[in-house]
C-alpha positions as CSV (number, residue, x, y, z in Angstrom):
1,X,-28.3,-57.4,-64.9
2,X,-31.2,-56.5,-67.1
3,X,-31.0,-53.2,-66.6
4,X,-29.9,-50.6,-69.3
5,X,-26.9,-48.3,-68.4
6,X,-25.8,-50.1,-65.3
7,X,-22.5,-52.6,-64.8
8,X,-23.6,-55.9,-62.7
9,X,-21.8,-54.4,-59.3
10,X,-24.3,-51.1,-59.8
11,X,-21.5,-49.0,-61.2
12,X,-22.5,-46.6,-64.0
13,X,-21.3,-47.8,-67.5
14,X,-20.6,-46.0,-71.2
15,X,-19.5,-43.1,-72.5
16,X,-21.8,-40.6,-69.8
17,X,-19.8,-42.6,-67.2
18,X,-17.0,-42.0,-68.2
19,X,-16.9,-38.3,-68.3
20,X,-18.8,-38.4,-64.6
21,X,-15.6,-40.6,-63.5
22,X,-13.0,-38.1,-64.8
23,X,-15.4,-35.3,-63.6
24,X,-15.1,-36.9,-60.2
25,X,-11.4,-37.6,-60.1
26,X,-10.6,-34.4,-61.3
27,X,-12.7,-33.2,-58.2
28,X,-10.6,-35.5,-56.5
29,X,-7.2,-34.5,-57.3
30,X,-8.4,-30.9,-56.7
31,X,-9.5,-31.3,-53.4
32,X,-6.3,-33.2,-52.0
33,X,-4.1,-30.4,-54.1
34,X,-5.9,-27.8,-52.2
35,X,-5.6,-29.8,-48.4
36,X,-1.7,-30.4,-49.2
37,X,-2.1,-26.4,-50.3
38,X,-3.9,-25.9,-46.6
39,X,-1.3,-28.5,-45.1
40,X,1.9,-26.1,-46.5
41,X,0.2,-22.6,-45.5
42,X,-1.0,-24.1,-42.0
43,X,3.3,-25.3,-41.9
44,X,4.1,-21.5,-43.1
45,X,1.8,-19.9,-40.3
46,X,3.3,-22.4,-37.7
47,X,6.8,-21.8,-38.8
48,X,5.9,-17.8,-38.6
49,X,4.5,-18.6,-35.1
50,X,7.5,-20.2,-34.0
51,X,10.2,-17.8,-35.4
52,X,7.5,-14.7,-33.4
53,X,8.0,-17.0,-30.4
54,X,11.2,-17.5,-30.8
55,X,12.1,-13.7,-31.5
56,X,9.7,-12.4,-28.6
57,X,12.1,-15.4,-25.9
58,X,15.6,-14.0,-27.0
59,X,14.2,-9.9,-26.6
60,X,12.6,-11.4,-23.1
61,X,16.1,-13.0,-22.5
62,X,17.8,-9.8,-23.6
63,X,15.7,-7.5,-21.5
64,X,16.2,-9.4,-18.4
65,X,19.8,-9.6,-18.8
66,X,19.7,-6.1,-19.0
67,X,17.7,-5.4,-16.4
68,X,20.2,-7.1,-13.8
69,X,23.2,-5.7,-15.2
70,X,21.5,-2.3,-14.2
71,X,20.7,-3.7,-10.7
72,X,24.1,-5.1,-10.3
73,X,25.6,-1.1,-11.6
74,X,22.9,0.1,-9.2
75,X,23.9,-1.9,-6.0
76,X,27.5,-1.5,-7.0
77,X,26.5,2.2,-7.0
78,X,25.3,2.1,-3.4
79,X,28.0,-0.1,-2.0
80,X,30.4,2.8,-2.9
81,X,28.3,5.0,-2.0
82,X,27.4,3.5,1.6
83,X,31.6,3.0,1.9
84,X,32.0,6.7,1.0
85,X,29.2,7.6,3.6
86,X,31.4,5.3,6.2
87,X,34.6,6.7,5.8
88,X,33.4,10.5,6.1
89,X,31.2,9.3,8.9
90,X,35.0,7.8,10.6
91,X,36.0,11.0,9.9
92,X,33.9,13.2,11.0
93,X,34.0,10.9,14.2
94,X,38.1,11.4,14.6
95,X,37.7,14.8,13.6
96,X,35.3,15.8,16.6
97,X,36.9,13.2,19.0
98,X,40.4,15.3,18.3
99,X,38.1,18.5,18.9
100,X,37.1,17.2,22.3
101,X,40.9,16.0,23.3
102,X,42.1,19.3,21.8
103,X,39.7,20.9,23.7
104,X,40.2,19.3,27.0
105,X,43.8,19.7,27.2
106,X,43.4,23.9,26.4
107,X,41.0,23.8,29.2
108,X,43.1,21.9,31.4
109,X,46.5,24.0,30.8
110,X,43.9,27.2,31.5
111,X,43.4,25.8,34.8
């Protein structure tokens, strides 16, 4: 304790002291303003992140739900189509089978 400008426990003492204290809790007090600055932009990019994420799922959602209402229209499409196809296909069936009977019974009243 015989030494000049020192407290017993080694801190620094007086008026010199003083102002490196303040100095040093101003230093402080900066430093956790600008991590709880950090800590609220780090939440704002996050919170950006999420909404992107978010935004980028519902157009994914929306696109697929698009895409199978066009392949439901499509194969609804085709079924009609493939029953249209069918029915002219019966047709054209009774219409060459009546041909033939037609035919047979002219030939048969010839003979």
């Amino acid at each position: 304790p015989g030494k000049k400008g020192k407290c017993p426990n080694g801190n620094a003492k007086g008026r010199g002291a003083e102002k490196v204290r303040d100095e040093f809790d101003g230093i402080l007090v900066q430093r956790k303003r600008e991590r709880e600055e950090e800590k609220a932009a780090q939440a704002a990019r996050d919170e950006a992140a999420r909404r992107r994420d978010h935004r980028a799922e519902v157009r994914e959602e929306r696109e697929m739900a698009q895409m199978e209402s066009n392949a439901k229209r499509e194969d609804e499409r085709l079924q009609l189509l493939k029953s249209e196809f069918e029915h002219r296909a019966k047709m054209e069936v009774a219409r060459l089978e009546a041909e033939k009977v037609e035919s047979e019974r002219r030939h048969h009243r010839v003979l």
